[in-house]
C-alpha positions as CSV (number, residue, x, y, z in Angstrom):
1,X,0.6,-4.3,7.2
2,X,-2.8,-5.2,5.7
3,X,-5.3,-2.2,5.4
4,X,-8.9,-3.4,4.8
5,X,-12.6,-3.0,5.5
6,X,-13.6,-6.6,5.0
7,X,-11.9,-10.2,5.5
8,X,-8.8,-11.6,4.3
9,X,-10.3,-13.4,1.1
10,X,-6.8,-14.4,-0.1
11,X,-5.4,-15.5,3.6
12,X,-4.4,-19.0,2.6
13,X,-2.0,-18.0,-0.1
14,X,-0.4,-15.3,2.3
15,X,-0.3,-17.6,4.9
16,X,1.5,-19.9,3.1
17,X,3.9,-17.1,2.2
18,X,5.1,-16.3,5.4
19,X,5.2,-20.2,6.2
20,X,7.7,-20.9,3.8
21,X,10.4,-19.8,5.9
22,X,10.6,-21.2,9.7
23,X,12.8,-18.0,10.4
24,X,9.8,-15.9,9.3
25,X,8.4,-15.2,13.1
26,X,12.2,-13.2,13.9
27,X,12.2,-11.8,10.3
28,X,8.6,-9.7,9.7
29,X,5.7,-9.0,12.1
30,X,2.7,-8.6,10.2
31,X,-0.1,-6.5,11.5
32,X,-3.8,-6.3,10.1
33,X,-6.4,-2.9,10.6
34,X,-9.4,-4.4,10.4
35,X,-13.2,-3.1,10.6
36,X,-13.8,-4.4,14.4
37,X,-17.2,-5.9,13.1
38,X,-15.2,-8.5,10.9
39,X,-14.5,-11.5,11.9
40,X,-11.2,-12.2,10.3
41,X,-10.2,-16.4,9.0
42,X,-7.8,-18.0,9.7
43,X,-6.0,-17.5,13.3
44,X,-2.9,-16.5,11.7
45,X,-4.5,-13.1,10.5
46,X,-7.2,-13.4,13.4
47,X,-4.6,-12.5,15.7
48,X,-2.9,-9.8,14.3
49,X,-5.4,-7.6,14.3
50,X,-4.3,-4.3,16.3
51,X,-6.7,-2.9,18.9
52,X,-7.6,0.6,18.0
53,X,-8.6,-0.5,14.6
54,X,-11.6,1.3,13.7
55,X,-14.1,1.5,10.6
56,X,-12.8,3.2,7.2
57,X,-14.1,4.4,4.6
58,X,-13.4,5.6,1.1
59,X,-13.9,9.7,0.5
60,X,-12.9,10.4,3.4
61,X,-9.6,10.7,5.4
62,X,-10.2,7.4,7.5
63,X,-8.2,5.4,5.6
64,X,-5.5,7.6,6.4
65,X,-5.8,7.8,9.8
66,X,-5.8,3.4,9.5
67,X,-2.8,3.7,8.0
68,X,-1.4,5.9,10.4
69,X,-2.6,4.3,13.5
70,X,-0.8,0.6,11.8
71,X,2.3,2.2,11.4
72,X,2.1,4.1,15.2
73,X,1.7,0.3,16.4
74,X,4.0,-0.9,14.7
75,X,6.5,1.1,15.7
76,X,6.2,0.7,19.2
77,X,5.6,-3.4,19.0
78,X,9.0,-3.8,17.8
79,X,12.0,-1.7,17.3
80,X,13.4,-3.8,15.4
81,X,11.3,-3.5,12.2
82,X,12.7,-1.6,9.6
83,X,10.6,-0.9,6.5
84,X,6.6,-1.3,6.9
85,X,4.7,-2.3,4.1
86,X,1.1,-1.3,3.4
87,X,-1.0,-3.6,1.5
88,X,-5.1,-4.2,0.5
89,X,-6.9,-7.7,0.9
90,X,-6.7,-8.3,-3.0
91,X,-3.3,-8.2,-2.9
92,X,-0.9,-10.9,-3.5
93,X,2.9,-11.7,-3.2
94,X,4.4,-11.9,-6.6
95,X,7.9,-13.7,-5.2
96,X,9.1,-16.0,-2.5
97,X,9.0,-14.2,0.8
98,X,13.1,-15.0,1.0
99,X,13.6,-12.9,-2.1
100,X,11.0,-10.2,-1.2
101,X,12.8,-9.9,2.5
102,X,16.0,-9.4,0.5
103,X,15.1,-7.2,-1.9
104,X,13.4,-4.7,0.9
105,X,16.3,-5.2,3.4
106,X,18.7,-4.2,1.2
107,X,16.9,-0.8,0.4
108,X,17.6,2.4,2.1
109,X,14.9,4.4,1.2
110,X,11.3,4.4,1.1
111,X,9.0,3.3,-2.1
112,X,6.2,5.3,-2.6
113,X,4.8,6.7,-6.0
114,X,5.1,10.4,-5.8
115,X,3.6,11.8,-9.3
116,X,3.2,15.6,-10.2
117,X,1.1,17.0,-13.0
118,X,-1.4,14.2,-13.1
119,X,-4.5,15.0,-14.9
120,X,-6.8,16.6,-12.6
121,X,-4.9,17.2,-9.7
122,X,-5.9,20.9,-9.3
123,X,-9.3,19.2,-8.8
124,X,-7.9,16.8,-6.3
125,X,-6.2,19.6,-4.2
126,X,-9.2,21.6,-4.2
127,X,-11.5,18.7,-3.1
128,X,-12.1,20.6,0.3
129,X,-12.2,23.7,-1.0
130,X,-10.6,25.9,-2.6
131,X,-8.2,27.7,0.1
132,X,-8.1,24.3,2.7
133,X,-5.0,23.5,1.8
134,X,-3.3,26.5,2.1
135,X,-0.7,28.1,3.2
136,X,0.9,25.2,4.2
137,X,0.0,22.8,1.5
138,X,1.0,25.3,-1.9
139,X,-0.9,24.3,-5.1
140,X,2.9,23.1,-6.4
141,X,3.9,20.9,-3.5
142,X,0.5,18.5,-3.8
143,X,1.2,15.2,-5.3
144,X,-0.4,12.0,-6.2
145,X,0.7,8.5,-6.0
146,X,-0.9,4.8,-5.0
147,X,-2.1,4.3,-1.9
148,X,0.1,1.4,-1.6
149,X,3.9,2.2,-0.1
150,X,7.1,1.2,1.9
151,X,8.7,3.2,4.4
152,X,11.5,2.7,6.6
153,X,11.3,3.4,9.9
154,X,12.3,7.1,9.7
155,X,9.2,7.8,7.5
156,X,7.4,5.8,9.5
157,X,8.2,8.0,12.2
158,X,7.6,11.1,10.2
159,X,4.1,10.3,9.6
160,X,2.8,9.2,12.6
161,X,4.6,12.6,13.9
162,X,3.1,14.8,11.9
163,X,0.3,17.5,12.1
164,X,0.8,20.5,10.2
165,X,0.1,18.5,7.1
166,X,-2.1,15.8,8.3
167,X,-4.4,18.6,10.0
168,X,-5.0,19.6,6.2
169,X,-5.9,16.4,4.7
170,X,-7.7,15.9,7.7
171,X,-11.2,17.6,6.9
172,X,-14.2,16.5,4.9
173,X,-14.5,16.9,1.1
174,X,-17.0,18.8,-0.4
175,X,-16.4,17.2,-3.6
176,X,-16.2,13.4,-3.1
177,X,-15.6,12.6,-6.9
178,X,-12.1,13.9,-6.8
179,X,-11.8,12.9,-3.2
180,X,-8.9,10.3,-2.5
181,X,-7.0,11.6,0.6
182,X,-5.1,8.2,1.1
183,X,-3.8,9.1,-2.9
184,X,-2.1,12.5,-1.7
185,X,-1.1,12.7,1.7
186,X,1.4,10.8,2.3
187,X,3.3,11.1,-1.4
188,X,2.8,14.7,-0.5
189,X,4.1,15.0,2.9
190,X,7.1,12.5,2.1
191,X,7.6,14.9,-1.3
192,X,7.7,18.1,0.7
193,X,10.0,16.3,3.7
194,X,12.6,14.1,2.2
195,X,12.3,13.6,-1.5
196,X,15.8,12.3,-1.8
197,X,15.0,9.2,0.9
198,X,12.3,7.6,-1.5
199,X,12.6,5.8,-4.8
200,X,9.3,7.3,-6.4
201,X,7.9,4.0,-7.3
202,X,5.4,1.6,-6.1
203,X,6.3,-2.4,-5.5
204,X,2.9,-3.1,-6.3
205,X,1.6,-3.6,-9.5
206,X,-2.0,-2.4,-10.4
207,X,-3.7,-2.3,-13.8
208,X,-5.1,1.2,-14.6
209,X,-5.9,0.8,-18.4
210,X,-9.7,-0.8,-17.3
211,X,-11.1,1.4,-14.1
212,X,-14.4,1.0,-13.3
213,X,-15.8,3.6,-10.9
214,X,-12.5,4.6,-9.4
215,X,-11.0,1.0,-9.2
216,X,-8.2,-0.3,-11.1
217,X,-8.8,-3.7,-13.5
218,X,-9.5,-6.6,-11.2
219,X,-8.0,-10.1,-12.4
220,X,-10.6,-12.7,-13.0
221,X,-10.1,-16.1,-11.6
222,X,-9.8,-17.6,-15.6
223,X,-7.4,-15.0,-15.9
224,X,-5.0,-16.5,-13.0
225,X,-2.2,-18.2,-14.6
226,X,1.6,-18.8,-14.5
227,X,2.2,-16.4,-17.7
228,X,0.0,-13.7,-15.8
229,X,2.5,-13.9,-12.9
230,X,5.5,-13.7,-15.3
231,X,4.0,-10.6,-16.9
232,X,3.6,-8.8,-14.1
233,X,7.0,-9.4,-12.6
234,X,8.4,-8.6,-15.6
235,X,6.6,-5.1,-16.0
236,X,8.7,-1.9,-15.5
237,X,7.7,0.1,-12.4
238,X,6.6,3.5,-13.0
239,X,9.1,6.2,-11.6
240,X,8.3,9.8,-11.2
241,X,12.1,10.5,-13.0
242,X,12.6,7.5,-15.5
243,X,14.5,5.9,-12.6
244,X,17.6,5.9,-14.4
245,X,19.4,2.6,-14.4
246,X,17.1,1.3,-11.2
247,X,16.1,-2.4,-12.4
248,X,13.1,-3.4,-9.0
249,X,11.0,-5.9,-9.6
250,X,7.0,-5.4,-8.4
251,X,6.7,-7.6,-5.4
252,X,2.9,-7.3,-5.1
253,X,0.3,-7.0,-7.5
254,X,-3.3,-6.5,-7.4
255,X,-7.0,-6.6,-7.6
256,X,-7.1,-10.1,-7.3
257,X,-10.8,-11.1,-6.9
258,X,-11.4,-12.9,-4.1
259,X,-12.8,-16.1,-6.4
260,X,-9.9,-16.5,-7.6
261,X,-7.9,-18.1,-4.6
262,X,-8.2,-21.8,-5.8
263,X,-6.6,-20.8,-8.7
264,X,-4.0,-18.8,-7.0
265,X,-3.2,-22.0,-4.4
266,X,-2.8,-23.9,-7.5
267,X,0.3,-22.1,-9.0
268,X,1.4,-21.3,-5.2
269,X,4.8,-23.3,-4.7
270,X,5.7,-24.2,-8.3
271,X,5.0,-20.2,-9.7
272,X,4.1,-17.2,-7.3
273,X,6.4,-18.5,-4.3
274,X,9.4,-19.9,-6.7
């Protein structure tokens, strides 16, 4: 499920991704939320854009009500899909799609980064004021994580059913700089509903050591190469307990700028999609 307020810059690489099997059509769906005034390149994405998409925005709790309204069609498209993946137009595949269909049909639980005691999270919680949250969202229950996630379909179903928390994180902030609702509400719903179901880890890789202005490091097209692919499949995800002898591999990474693509179609077949 792609999330974004602009085109699909990197298209042709995940187009070719999903071509590389001719099973692919009776193994994934893919499903796009797309600001309606974008016209989205090529056909393949074109026409998988669902129709209640509407315009999102950061600071503000639309791009949580996106993500809710691509996993409510989703779920109702086909009951046959299992986990539902949630990913941003700079993001790329960092595997073959045979070996990232494996890996995530073979899970049982949901991945979603679900961090507690991050620096300035009393900030965060209090971004709508300071009693908005409660009682039903205590100080102690509000966690942080990316964004970025895969649920099964019971999650799925638990957040497109919810409103006792949603109807918290569902309100204007009165202090935009710590304002990332898509950040907290769903590691905190899925923390205070079924901890034990998820793996407290993202699959996608992102790069928070250079952030400019809230965004994490995004890679430069002389920076795409076959030894920066390595590296990032190689790094260690981040679990919220050490993950004790848990060995997943990222399957996505990003930013990617969107200059980059030639580069990226370059090291395709023989790197990303080996």
């Amino acid at each position: 499920m792609f999330l974004t307020t602009t085109s699909l810059p990197l298209a042709p690489l995940w187009e070719l991704f999903f071509n590389q099997t001719s099973h692919h059509k009776s193994l994934c769906n893919v499903y796009v939320h797309a600001d309606p005034a974008q016209k989205q390149k090529p056909d393949f994405f074109r026409n998988r854009i669902i129709p209640s998409s509407k315009p999102a925005y950061r600071h503000t709790p639309t791009l949580i009500s996106s993500a809710r309204r691509l996993l409510a069609h989703a779920l109702l498209d086909d009951p046959s899909n299992y986990m539902f993946i949630l990913l941003s137009p700079s993001c790329i595949p960092l595997h073959s799609f045979n070996f990232t269909y494996n890996t995530l049909a073979s899970s049982t639980k949901s991945f979603i980064e679900i961090l507690n005691n991050e620096p300035g999270w009393h900030d965060r919680w209090a971004a709508r004021g300071p009693y908005a949250m409660l009682p039903e969202v205590q100080p102690e229950e509000f966690r942080i994580g990316s964004q970025f996630w895969t649920l099964t379909r019971s999650h799925a179903r638990m957040v497109v059913s919810d409103v006792e928390i949603w109807s918290k994180f569902n309100k204007p902030c009165v202090r935009k700089d710590t304002c990332y609702p898509e950040e907290h509400y769903f590691p905190t719903l899925l923390h205070m509903r079924d901890p034990q179901g998820c793996v407290s880890a993202t699959l996608t890789h992102v790069d928070w050591s250079v952030s400019n202005h809230g965004h994490p490091r995004t890679y430069k097209p002389s920076e795409v190469g076959a030894e920066l692919i390595q590296k990032l499949r190689s790094a260690r995800l981040r679990y919220r307990d050490g993950g004790g002898t848990r060995k997943d591999s990222f399957l996505f990474a990003r930013k990617f700028s969107p200059a980059g693509i030639s580069q990226l179609m370059n090291i395709a077949r023989d790197v990303i999609l080996n």
